[in-house]
N, C-alpha and C positions, 0 to 999 in steps of 0.2 A: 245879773247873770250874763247880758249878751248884748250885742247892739240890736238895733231895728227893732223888730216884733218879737217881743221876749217869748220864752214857750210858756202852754199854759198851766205851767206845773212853775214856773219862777213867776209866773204874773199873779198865781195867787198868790204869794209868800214872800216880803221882804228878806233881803241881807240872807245872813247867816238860816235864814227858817229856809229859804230858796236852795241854796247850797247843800242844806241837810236833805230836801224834797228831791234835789235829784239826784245826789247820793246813794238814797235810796231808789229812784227808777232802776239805774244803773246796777245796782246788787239783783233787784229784781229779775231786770230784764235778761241781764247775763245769767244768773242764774239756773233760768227757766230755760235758754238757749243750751245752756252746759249740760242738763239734765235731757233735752231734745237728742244733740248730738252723739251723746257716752248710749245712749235706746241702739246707735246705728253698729255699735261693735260692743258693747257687753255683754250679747248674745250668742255671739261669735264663740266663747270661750267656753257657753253652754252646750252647745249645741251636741255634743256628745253622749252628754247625762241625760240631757232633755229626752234625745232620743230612743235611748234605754225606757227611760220612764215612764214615757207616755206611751209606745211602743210604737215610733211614730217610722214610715218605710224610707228609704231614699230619695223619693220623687219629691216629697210631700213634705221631708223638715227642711229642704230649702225655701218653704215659703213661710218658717216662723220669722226671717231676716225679708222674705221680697213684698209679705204684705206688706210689713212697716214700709218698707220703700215704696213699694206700689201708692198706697193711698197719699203718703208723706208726699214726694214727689206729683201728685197728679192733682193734688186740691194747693199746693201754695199757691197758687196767683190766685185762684178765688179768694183764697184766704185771707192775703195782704189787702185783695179790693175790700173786703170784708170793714175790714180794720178801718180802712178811710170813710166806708160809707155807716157804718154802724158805731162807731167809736173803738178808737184801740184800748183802750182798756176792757171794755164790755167785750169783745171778740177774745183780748188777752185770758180773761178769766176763763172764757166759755171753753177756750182750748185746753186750758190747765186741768180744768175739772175732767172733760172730757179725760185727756190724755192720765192724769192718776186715779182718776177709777178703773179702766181702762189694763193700768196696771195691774190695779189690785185682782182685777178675773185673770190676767197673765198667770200671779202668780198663785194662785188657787185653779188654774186648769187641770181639767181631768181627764182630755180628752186632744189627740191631733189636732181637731176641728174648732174644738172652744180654745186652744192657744191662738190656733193661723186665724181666728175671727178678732181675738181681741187686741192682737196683735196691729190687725188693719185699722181699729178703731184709737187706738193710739197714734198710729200714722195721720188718720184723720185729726185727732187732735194738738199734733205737733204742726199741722198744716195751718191750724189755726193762729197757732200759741206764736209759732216763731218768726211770722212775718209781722204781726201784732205789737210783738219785744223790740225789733229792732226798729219799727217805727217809732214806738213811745221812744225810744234814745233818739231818733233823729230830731222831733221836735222838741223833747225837754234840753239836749245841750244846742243852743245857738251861738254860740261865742267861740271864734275858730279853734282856737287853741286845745279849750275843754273839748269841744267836739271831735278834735281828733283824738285826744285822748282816748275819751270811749268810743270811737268805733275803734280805735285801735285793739286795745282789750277784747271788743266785740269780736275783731279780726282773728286774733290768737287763740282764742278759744276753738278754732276749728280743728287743731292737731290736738289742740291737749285734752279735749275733751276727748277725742278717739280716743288717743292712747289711757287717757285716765278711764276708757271703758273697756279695754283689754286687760289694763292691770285691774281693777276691781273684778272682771272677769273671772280672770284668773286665781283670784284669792279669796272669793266669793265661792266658786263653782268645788274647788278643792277645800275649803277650812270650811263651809259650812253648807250651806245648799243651793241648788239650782235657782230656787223661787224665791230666793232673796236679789235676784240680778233687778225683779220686778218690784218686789216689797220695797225694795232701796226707797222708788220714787214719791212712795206713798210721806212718811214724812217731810220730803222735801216739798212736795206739791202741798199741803197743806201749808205747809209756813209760807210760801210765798203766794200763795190764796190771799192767806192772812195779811200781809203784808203789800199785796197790790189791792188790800181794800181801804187802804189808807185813806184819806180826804185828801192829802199830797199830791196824789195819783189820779185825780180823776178826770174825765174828761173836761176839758171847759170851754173849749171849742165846737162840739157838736152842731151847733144848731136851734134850734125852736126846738121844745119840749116837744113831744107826741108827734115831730114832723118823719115823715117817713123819706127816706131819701130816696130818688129814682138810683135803677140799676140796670146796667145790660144782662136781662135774664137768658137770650140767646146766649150772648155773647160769651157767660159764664159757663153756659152748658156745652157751647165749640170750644172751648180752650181746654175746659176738665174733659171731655170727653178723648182733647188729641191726647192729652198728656199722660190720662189713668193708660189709652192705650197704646201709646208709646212705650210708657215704664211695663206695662205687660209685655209686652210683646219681647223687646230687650229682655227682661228676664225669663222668659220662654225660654230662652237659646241656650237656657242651662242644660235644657233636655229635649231642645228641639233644635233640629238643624239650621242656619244662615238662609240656606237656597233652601229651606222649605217652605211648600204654598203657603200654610198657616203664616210664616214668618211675613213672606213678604206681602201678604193680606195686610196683615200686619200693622207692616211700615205704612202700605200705601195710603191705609187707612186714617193712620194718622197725620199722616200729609196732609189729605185732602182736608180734616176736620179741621187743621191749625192754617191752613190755608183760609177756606171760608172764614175762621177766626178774626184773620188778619182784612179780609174785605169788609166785615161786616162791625170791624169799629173805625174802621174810615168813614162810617156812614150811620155809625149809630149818634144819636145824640146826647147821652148821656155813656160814653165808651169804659169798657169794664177796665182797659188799658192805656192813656192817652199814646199814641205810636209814636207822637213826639219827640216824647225821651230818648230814644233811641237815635236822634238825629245827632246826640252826643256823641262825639268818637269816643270819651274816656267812658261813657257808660256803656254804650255797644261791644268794645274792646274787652273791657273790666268782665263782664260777666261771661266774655267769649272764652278768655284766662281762666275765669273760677273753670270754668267746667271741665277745661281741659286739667287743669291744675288738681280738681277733686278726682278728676280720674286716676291719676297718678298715686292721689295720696290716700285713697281707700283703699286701692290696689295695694298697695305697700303693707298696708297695714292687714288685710285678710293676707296675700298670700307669704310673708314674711313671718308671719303668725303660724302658718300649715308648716313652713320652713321646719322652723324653729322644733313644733312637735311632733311632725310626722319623718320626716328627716332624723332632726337631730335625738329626737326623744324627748325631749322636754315635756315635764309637766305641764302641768294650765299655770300654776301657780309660777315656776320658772318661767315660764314665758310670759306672761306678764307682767313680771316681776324684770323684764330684763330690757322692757320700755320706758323702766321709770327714767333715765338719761335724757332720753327724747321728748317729756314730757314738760322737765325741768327745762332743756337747753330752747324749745318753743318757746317756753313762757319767759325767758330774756330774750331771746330777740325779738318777739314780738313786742316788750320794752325800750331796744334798739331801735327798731321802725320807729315807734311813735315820738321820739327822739330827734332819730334821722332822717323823716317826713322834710319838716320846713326847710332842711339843708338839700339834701340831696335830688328830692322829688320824686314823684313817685314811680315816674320810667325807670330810672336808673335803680331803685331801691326794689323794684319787683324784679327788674332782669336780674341785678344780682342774687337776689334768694333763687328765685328757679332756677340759675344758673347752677347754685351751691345742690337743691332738690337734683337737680337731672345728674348733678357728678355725683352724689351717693348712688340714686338709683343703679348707675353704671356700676359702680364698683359690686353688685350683685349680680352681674349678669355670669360673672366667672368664680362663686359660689363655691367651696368645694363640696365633696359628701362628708366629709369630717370636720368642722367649721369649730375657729377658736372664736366665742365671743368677743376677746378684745379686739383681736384683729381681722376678723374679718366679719362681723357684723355691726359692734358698737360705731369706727365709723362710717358707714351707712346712715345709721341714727343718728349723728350727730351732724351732719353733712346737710340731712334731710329737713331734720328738725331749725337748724337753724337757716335755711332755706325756706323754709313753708314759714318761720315766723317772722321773718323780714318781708318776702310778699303781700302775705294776708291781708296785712295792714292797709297798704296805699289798694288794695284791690277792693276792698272794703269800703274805704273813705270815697275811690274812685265810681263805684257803683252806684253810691245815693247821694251826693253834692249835683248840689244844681237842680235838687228834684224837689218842684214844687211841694208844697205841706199838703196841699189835697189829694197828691200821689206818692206821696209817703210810704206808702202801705202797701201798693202795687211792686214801687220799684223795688220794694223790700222783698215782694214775696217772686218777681222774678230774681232778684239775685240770689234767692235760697233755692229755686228752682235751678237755675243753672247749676248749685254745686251740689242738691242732692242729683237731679237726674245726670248729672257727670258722672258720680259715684256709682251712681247704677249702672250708665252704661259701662262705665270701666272695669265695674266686677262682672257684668255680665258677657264681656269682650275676652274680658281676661281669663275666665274661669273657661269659656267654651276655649279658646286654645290652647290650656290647658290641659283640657280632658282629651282634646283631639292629637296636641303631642302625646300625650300618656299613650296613648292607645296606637299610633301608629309605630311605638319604638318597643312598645313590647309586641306588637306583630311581626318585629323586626329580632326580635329572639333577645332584646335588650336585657336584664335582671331589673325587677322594680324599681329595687333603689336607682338603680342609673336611669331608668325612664323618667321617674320620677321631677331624680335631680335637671335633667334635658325640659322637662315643663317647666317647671321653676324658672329655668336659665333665660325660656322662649316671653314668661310672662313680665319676667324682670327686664328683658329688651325691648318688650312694647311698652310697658309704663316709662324705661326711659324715654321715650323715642315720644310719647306724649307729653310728657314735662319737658323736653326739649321743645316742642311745638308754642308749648304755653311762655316759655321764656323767650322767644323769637317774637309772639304777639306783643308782648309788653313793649316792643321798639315802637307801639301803634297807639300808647298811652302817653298822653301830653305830661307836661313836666309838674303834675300839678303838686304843690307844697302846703294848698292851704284848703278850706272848704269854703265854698260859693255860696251866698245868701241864699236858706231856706226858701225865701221868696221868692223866690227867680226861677227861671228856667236855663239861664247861661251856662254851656258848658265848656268849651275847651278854650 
């Protein structure tokens, strides 16, 4: 399968049995990821009936989407240490389960409280599941070439699963019912239960039987702590002011907590993070990129979504029906990248996609109220789409090369923390200026629709003006074209 120290999923299995074994990681792990991502906006498209149904008030159905974030966001780096010190497969499964039972009370809820509860317990389990996933791909492909393949794949999968949770959204929420956005999961999480309890898959690196692994039990409780309130606090500001005390409590709070975080694994002995990694410029860069980049492109995807049906009128079912373009045009280039990886490298191959993301985002900023799909939405989506799938890629590869196999799991669950807590900040940045144009233009004797359209215009300028940020970083990512020995530490 690879040079050097084979992974332990090809060291058990000759030839072709090897090949088949991680074949199968790969289905698995993507999989499980695809099904993690489509939770962050297939709810998006509910949210209307839901709240009819359950009879849920305005304050209160914005936290059927910030629990999942909340938790999702504040336990991945536990999560990923998780995965290295307990086994990623063991930790993979424990999230899976978690996260589709999970579902299944979603979509048998009867109540505001038992949705926003179960809601956070999936985020919990996604926290698990998905830095778990992309570890098991770092160690089963060793060999550069396959490796970049699937993190490439791994890579793409971040738009298309959005967008493939808007369209299912949409087609779900209108042809049949709300509480199948949640049922969905239920058979998929059992097949790939099933299917990650292969003998293919299982750990073989662990350790001594019965040994318990030391862990930074502070260390884990300063990091969750900054982060659950971090992602609170940011999503606060849906309904609570910037310059309010609450707010900046807040922040400071979680300053101080990621602060002391950061001293007390400089000095712990077995550290829940090694800080090393981060001496990398392509992995400090890389995950600086995802977050600005995820803010952009959540953004894009709720408020082009409201566009679409509050604006234009479109159904659920039309409007997600009117992403499928985007969904397809990611999933070639993100075949492009992994292609024009070894040539180009991965500076050049990241600036040019967010270069292509920040000139669709632009062409939204001047929107009109009466919008022809072909021309003046589709390309956005096409512009975007094939911009986030040429980045993804080298941002991806760039994020976990060079990272030791005993921090595997870490680096994984920081760089999924960078692009969910991006996504959070960015909808939660975007949405309060938002609501704060909406409100100052019709104080101003505006008619809604034109207030309206004036938010829209205000949060399409800040999402470009962030994916312009993140394409300017990439000049800060080395020329990398290949992946670095799992064994190693070397990065740029």
């Amino acid at each position: 399968m690879g040079r050097g120290s084979a992974s332990s999923t090809a060291a058990a299995v000759p030839g072709g049995a090897a090949t088949k074994a991680a074949g199968l990681a790969l289905a698995v792990t993507c999989g499980a990821q695809f099904m993690v991502i489509i939770d962050d906006t297939v709810v998006s498209m509910a949210l209307p009936t839901i709240r009819t149904t359950l009879d849920f008030d305005r304050a209160s159905l914005a936290w059927v989407v910030d629990a999942y974030m909340l938790l999702f966001g504040g336990f991945l780096v536990l999560g990923g240490r998780c995965a290295d010190l307990f086994g990623r497969r063991r930790v993979f499964l424990t999230g899976l389960a978690v996260f589709t039972a999970a579902s299944l009370v979603c979509g048998l809820a009867n109540s505001p409280e038992m949705l926003i509860v179960a809601r956070g317990a999936q985020g919990f389990g996604a926290a698990l599941l998905s830095p778990a996933a992309l570890s098991i791909l770092i160690t089963v492909f060793t060999e550069a070439k396959e490796r970049r393949k699937a993190l490439g794949i791994w890579g793409g999968l971040t738009g298309i699963s959005g967008v493939s949770g808007v369209l299912l959204g949409g087609v779900i929420t209108d042809l049949v019912d709300w509480r199948w956005v949640f049922f969905i999961n239920i058979p998929v999480g059992v097949l790939l239960f099933a299917l990650a309890l292969k003998p293919a898959l299982a750990d073989r690196e662990d350790g001594a039987p019965g040994k318990r692994p030391a862990t930074d039990g502070l260390g884990a409780v300063l990091i969750t702590g900054g982060l659950l309130l971090f992602v609170y606090t940011v999503i606060s500001t849906n309904h609570r002011p910037w310059g309010s005390a609450a707010t900046i409590a807040g922040l400071i709070g979680s300053v101080l907590l990621l602060v002391a975080f950061v001293i007390r694994e400089q000095r712990a002995p077995e550290p829940l993070i090694r800080l090393g990694i981060f001496a990398s410029r392509q992995i400090s860069a890389a995950n600086l990129i995802m977050l600005l980049a995820a803010s952009g492109l959540y953004g894009i995807f709720f408020f082009l979504t409201q566009y679409m049906q509050n604006l234009l009128h479109w159904s659920p079912l039309r409007a997600g029906v009117s992403w499928a373009p985007f969904g397809i045009t990611m999933a070639v280039f993100s075949g492009i990248a992994i292609q024009l990886l070894p040539k180009l490298g991965s500076r050049i191959l990241c600036l040019l996609g967010l270069a292509s993301a920040t000139t669709g985002l632009a062409l939204l900023i001047g929107a009109p109220l009466k919008a022809s799909y072909a021309s003046d939405i589709l390309p956005t989506l096409l512009l975007c789409a094939a911009g986030y799938g040429l980045a993804m890629v080298p941002l991806v590869v760039a994020a976990v090369s060079g990272v030791p196999k005993a921090d595997s799991g870490a680096a994984s669950g920081v760089l999924n923390t960078g692009q969910q807590i991006g996504g959070a900040i960015g909808l939660a940045v975007l949405a309060t200026l938002a609501s704060t144009r909406l409100d100052d233009e019709i104080a101003s004797g505006a008619a809604v629709p034109d207030a309206l359209l004036t938010s829209f215009h205000t949060v399409f300028l800040v999402g470009t003006v962030l994916t312009g940020c993140a394409a300017l970083l990439s000049l800060l990512l080395p020329a990398l074209r290949t992946e670095f020995d799992p064994e190693t530490t070397s990065g740029v």
